[in-house]
py3Dmol code that shows the C-alpha trace and the ligand (Angstrom):
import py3Dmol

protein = """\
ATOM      1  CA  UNK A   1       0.000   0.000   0.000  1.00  0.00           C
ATOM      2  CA  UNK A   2       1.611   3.314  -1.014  1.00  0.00           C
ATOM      3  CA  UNK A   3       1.779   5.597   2.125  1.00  0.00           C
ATOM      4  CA  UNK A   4       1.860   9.666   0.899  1.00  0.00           C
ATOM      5  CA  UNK A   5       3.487  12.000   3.025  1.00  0.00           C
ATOM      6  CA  UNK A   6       3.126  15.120   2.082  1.00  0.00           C
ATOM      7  CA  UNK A   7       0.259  15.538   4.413  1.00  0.00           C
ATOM      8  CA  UNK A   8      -0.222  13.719   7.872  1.00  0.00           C
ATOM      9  CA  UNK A   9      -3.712  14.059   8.292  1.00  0.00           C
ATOM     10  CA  UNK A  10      -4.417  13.859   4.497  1.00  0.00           C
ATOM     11  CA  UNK A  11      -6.086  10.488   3.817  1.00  0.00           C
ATOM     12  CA  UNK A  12      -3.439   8.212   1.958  1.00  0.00           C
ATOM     13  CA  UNK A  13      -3.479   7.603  -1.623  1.00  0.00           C
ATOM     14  CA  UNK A  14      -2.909   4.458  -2.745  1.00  0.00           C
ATOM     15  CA  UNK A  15      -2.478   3.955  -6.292  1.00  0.00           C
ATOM     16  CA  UNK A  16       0.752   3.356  -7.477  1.00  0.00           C
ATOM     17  CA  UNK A  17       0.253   2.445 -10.891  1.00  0.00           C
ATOM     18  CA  UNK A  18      -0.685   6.170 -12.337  1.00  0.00           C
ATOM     19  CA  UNK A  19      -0.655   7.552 -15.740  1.00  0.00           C
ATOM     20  CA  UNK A  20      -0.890  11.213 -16.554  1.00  0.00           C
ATOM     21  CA  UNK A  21      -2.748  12.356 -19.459  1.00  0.00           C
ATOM     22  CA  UNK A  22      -2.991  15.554 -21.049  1.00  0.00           C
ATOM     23  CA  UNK A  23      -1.967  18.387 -24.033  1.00  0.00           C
ATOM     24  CA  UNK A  24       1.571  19.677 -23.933  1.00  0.00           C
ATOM     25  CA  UNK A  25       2.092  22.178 -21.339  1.00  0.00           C
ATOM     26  CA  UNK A  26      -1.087  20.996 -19.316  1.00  0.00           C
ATOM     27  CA  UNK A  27       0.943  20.101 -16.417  1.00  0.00           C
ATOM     28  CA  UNK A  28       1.861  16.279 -16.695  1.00  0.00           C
ATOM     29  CA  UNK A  29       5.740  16.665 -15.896  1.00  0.00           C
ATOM     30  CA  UNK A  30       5.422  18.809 -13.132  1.00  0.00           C
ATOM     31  CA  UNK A  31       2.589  17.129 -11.434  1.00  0.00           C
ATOM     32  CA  UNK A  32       4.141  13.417 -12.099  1.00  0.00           C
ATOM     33  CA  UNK A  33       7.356  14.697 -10.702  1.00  0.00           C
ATOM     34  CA  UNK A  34       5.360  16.181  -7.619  1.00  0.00           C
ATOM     35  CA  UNK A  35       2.855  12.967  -7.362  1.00  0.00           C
ATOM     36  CA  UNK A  36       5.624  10.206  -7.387  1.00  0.00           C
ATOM     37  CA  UNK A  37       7.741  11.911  -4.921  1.00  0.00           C
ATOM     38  CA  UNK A  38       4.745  11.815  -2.535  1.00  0.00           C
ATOM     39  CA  UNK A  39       4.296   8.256  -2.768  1.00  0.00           C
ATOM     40  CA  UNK A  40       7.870   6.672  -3.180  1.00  0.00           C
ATOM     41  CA  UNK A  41       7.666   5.557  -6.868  1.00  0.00           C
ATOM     42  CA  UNK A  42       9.603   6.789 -10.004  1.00  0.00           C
ATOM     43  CA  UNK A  43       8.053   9.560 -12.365  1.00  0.00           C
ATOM     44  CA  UNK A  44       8.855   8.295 -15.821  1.00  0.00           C
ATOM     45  CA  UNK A  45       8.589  10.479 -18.693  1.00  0.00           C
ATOM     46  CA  UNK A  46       8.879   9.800 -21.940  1.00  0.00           C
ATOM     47  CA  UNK A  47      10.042  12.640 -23.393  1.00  0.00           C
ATOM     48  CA  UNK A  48      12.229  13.199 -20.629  1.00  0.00           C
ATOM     49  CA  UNK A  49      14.034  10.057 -21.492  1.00  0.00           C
ATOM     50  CA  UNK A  50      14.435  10.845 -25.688  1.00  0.00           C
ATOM     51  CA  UNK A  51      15.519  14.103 -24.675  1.00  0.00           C
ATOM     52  CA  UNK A  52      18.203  12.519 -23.088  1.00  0.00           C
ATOM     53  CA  UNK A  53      19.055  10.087 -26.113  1.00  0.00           C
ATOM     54  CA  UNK A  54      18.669  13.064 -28.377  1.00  0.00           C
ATOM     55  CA  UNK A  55      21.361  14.956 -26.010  1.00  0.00           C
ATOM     56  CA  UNK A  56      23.877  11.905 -25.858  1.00  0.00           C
ATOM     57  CA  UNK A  57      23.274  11.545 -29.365  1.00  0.00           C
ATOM     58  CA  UNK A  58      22.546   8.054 -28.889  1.00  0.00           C
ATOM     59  CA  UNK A  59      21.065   5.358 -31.721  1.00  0.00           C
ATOM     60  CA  UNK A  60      17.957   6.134 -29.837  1.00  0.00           C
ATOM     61  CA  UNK A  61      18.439   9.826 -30.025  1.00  0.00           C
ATOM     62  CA  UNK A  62      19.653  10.154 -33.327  1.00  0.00           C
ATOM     63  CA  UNK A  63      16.436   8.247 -34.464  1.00  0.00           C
ATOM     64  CA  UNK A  64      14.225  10.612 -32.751  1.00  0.00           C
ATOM     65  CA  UNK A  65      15.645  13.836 -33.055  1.00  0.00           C
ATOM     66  CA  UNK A  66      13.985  15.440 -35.669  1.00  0.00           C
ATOM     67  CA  UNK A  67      10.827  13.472 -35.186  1.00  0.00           C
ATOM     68  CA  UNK A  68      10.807  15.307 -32.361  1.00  0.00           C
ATOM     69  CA  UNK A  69      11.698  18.798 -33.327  1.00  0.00           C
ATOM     70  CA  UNK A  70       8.794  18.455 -36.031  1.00  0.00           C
ATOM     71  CA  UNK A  71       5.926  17.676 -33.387  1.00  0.00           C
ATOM     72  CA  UNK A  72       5.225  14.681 -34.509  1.00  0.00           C
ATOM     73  CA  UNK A  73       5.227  10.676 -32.430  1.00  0.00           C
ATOM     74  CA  UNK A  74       7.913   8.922 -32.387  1.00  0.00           C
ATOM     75  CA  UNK A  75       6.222   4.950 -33.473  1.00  0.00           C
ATOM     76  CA  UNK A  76       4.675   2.953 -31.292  1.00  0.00           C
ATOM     77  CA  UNK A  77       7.207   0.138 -31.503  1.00  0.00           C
ATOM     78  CA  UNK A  78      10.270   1.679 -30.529  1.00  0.00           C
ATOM     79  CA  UNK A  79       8.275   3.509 -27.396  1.00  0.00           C
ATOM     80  CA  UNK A  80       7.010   0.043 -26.927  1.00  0.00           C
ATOM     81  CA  UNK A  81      10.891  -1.281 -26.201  1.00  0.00           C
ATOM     82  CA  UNK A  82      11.393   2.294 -24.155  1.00  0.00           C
ATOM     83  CA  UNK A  83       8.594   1.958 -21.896  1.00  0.00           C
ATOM     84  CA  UNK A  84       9.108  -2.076 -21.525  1.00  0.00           C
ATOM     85  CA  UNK A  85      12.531  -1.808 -20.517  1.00  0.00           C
ATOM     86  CA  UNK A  86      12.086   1.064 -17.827  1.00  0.00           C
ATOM     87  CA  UNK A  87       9.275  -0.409 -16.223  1.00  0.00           C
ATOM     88  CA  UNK A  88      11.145  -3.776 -15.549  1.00  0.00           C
ATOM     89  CA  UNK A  89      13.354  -2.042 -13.389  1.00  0.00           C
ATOM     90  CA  UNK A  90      14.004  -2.430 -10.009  1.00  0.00           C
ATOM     91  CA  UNK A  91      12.233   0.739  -8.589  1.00  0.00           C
ATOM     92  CA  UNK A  92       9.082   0.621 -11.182  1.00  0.00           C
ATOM     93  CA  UNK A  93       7.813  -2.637  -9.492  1.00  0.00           C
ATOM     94  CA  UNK A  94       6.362  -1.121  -6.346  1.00  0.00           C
ATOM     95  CA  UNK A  95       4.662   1.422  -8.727  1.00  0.00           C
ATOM     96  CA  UNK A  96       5.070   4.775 -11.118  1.00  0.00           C
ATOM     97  CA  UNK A  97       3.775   7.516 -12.567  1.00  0.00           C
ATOM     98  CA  UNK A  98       3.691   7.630 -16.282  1.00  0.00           C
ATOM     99  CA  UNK A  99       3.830  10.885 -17.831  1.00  0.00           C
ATOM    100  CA  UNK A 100       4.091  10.785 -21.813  1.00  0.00           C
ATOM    101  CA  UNK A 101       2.655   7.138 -22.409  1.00  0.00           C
ATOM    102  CA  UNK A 102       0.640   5.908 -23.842  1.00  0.00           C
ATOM    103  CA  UNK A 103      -0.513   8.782 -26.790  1.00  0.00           C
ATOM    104  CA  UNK A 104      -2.104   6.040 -28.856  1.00  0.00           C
ATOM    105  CA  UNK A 105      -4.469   3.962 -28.723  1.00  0.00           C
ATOM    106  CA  UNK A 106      -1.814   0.975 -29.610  1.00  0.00           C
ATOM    107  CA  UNK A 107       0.360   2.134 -26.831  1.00  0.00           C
ATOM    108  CA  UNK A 108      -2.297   1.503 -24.296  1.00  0.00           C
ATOM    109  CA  UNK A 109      -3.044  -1.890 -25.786  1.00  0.00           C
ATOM    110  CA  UNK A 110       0.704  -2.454 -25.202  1.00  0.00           C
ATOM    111  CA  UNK A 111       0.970  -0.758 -21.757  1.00  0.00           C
ATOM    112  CA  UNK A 112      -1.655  -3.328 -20.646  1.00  0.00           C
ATOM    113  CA  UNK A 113      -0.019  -6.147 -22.188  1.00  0.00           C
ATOM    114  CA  UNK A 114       3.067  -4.923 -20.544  1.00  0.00           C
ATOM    115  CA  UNK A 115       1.661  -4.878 -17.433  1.00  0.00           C
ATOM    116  CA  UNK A 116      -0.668  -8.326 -17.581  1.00  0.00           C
ATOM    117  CA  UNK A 117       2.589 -10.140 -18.010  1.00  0.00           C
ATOM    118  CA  UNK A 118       3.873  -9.170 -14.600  1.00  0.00           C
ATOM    119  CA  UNK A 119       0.420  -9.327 -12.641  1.00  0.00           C
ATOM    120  CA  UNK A 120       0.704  -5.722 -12.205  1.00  0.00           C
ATOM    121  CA  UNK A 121      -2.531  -3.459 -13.355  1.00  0.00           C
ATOM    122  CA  UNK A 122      -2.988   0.384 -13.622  1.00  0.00           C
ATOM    123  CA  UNK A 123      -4.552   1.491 -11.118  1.00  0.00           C
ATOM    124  CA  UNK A 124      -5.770   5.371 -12.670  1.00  0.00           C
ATOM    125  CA  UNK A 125      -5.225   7.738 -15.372  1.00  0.00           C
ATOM    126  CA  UNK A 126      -5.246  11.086 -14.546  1.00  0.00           C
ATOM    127  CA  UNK A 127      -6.447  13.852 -16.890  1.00  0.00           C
ATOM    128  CA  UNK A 128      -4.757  17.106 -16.478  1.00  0.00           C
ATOM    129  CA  UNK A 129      -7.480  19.981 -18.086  1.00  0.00           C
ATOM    130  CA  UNK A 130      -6.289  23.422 -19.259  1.00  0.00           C
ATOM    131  CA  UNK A 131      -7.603  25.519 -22.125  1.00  0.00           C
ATOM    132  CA  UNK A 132      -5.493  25.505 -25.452  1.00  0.00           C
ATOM    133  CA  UNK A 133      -4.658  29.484 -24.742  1.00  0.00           C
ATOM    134  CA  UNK A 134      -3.093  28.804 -21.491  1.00  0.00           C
ATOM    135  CA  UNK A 135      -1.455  25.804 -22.833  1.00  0.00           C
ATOM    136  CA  UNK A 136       0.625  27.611 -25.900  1.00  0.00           C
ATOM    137  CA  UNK A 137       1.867  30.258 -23.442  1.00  0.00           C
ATOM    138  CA  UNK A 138       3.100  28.219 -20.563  1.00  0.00           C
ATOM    139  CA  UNK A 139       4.885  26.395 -23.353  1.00  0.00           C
ATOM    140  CA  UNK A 140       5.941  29.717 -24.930  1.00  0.00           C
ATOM    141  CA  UNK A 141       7.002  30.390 -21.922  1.00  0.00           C
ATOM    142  CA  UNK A 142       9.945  27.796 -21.862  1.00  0.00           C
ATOM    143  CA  UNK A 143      12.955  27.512 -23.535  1.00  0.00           C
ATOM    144  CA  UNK A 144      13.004  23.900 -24.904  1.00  0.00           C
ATOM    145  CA  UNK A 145      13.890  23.066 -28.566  1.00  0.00           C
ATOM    146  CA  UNK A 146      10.271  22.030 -29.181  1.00  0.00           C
ATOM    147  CA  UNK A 147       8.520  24.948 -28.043  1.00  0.00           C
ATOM    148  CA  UNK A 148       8.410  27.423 -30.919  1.00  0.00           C
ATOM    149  CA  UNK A 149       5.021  28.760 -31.623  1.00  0.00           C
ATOM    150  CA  UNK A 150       4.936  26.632 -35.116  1.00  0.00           C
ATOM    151  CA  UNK A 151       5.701  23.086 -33.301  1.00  0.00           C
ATOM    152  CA  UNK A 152       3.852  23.539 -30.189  1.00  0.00           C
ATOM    153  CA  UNK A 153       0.587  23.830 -32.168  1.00  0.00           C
ATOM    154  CA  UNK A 154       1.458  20.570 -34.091  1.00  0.00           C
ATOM    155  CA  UNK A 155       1.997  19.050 -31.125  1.00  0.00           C
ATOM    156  CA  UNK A 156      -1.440  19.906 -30.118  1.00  0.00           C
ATOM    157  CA  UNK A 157      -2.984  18.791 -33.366  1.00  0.00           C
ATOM    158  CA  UNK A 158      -1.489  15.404 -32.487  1.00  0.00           C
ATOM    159  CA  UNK A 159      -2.525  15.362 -29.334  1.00  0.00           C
ATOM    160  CA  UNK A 160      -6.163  15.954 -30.471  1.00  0.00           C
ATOM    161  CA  UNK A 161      -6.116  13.601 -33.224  1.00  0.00           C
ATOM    162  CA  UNK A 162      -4.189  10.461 -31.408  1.00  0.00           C
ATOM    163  CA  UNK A 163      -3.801  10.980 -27.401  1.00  0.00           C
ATOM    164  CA  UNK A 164      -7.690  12.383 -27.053  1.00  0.00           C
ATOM    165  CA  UNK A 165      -9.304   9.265 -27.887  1.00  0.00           C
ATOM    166  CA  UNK A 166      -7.444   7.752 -25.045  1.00  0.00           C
ATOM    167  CA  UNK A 167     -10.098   9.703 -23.112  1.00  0.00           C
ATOM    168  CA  UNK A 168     -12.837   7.459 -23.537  1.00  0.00           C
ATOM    169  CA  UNK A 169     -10.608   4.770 -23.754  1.00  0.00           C
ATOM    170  CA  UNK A 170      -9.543   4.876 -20.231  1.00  0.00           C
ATOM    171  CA  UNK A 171     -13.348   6.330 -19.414  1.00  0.00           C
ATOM    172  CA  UNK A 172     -14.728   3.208 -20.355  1.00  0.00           C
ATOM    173  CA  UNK A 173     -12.677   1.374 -17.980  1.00  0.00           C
ATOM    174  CA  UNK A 174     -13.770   3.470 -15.159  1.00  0.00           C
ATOM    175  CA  UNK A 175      -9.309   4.397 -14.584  1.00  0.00           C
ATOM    176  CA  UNK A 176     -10.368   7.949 -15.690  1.00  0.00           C
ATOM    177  CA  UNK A 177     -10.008  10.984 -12.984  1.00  0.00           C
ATOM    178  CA  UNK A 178     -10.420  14.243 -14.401  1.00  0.00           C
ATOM    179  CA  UNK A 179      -8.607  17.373 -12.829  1.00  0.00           C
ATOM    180  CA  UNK A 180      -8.486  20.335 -13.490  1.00  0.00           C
ATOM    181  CA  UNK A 181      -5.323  22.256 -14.523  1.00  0.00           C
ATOM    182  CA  UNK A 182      -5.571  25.762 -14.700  1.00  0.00           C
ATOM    183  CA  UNK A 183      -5.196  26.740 -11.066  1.00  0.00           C
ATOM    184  CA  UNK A 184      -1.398  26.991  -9.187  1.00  0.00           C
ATOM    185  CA  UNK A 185       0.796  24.021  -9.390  1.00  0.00           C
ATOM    186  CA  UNK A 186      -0.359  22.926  -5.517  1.00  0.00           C
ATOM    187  CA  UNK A 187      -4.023  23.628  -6.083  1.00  0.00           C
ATOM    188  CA  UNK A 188      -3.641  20.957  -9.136  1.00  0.00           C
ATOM    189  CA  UNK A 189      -1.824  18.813  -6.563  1.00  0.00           C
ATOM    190  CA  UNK A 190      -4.254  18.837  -4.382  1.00  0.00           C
ATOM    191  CA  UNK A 191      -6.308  17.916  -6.631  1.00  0.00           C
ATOM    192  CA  UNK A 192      -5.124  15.345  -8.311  1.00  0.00           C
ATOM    193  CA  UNK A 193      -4.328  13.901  -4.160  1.00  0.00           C
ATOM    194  CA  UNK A 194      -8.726  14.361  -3.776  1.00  0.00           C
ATOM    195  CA  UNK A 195      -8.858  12.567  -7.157  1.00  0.00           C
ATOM    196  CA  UNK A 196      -6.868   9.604  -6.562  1.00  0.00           C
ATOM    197  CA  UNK A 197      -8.077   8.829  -2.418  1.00  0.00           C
ATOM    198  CA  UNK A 198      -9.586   5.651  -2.622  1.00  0.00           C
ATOM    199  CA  UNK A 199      -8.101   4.188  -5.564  1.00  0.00           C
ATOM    200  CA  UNK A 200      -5.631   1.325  -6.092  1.00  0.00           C
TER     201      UNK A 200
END
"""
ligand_1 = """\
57
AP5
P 6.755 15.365 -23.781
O 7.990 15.742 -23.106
O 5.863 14.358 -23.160
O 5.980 16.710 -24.132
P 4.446 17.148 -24.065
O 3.423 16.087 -23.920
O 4.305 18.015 -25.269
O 4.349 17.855 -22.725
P 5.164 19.057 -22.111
O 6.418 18.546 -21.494
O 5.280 20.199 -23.062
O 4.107 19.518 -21.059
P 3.608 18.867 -19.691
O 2.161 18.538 -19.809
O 4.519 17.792 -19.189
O 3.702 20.153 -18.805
P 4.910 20.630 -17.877
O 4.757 20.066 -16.516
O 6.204 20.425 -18.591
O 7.075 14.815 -25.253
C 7.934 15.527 -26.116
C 8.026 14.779 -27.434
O 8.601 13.484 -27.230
C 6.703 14.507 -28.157
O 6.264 15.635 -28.920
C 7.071 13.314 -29.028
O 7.811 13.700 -30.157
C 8.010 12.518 -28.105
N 7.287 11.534 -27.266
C 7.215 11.503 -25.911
N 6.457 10.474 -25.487
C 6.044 9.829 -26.604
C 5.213 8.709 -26.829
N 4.642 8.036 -25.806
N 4.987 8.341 -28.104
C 5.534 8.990 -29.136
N 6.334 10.069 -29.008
C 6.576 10.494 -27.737
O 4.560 22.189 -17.793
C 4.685 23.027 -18.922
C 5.084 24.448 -18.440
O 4.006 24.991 -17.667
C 6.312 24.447 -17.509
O 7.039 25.608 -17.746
C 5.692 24.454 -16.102
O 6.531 25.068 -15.163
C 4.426 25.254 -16.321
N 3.315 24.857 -15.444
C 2.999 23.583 -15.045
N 1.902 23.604 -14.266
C 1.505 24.903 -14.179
C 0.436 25.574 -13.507
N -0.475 24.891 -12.792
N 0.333 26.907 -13.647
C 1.239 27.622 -14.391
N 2.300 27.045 -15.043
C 2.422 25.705 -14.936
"""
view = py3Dmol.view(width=600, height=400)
view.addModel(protein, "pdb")
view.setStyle({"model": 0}, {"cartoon": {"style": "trace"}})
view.addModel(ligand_1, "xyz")
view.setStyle({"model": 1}, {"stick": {}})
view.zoomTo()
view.show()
């Protein structure tokens, strides 16, 4: 049972299995890193990890790179051998928090294959809400390779065309917590903490 600390008379959360879901810029990163801390797991990020290949200039990275730069997905197969090979690790047994995968439809059928083959299960997904204005000018707002105006709306395209039907996806199977994302980084804590009590 995960045991969350960042508030002693808070009730506990419990998942430990947690994706986040949402547009760039919504929040995902910074909530993941804020989330896991709380309850003792890993926050694993996706882009976080080909931004590294990209910046050792690795096979990986040199793959990616301008996939990448464009906006665009990098396939499903080789995120398939990223995310299998992180979450057999040592500290993703006891649980993580997933921010970047899965952003299509075949990367949650592979997730949950993934997981079925270690008797582990997801426990939620977490939906991080913020209106598209807000969105382009946090990510204006930063100063990573990807965030020019041009790209940042092509990476919202994408979003809308191949992460939103993940939406229902995960709605159907009743994993689905909906937060909302425009308010200060520990008012979205909080309530992504109210979302989760209970679950797991
Ligand atoms: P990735 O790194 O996942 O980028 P993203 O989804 O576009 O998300 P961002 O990192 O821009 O935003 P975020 O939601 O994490 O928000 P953050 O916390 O950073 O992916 C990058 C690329 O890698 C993809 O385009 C793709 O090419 C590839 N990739 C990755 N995963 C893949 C996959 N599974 N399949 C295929 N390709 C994949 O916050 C954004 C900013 O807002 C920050 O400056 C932050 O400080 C600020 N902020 C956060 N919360 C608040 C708040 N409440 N109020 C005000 N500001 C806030």
């Amino acid at each position: 049972m995960g045991v969350d600390s960042t508030s002693s008379d808070a009730k506990p959360v419990t998942a430990m299995r947690i994706v986040m879901l949402g547009p760039p810029g919504s929040g995902k990163g910074t909530q993941a890193e804020i989330l896991a801390e709380s309850l003792g797991v890993p926050a694993i990020s996706t882009g976080e990890m080909l931004r590294e290949a990209v910046a050792a200039a690795s096979t990986l990275g040199l793959r990616v790179n301008e996939i990448m730069a464009a906006g665009e997905l990098v396939d499903d197969e080789t995120m398939a051998a990223v995310v299998r090979d992180r979450l057999a690790r040592d500290d993703a047994q006891k649980g993580f928090v997933l921010d970047g995968y899965p952003r299509t439809m075949s990367q949650a059928t592979t997730l949950k294959e993934i997981l079925d083959r270690s008797g582990r299960r997801l426990d939620a997904v977490v939906q991080i809400d913020v209106p598209e204005g807000e969105l382009v000018s946090r990510v204006l707002g930063r100063q990573r390779a990807d965030d020019t105006e041009e790209v940042i709306l092509q990476r919202l395209a994408v979003y809308h065309e191949q992460t939103e039907p993940l939406v229902a996806h995960f709605g159907e199977r009743s994993l689905l917590r909906d937060v909302d994302g425009h308010q200060s980084i520990e008012d979205v804590s909080t309530s992504i903490r109210d979302a989760l009590v209970g679950e797991g």
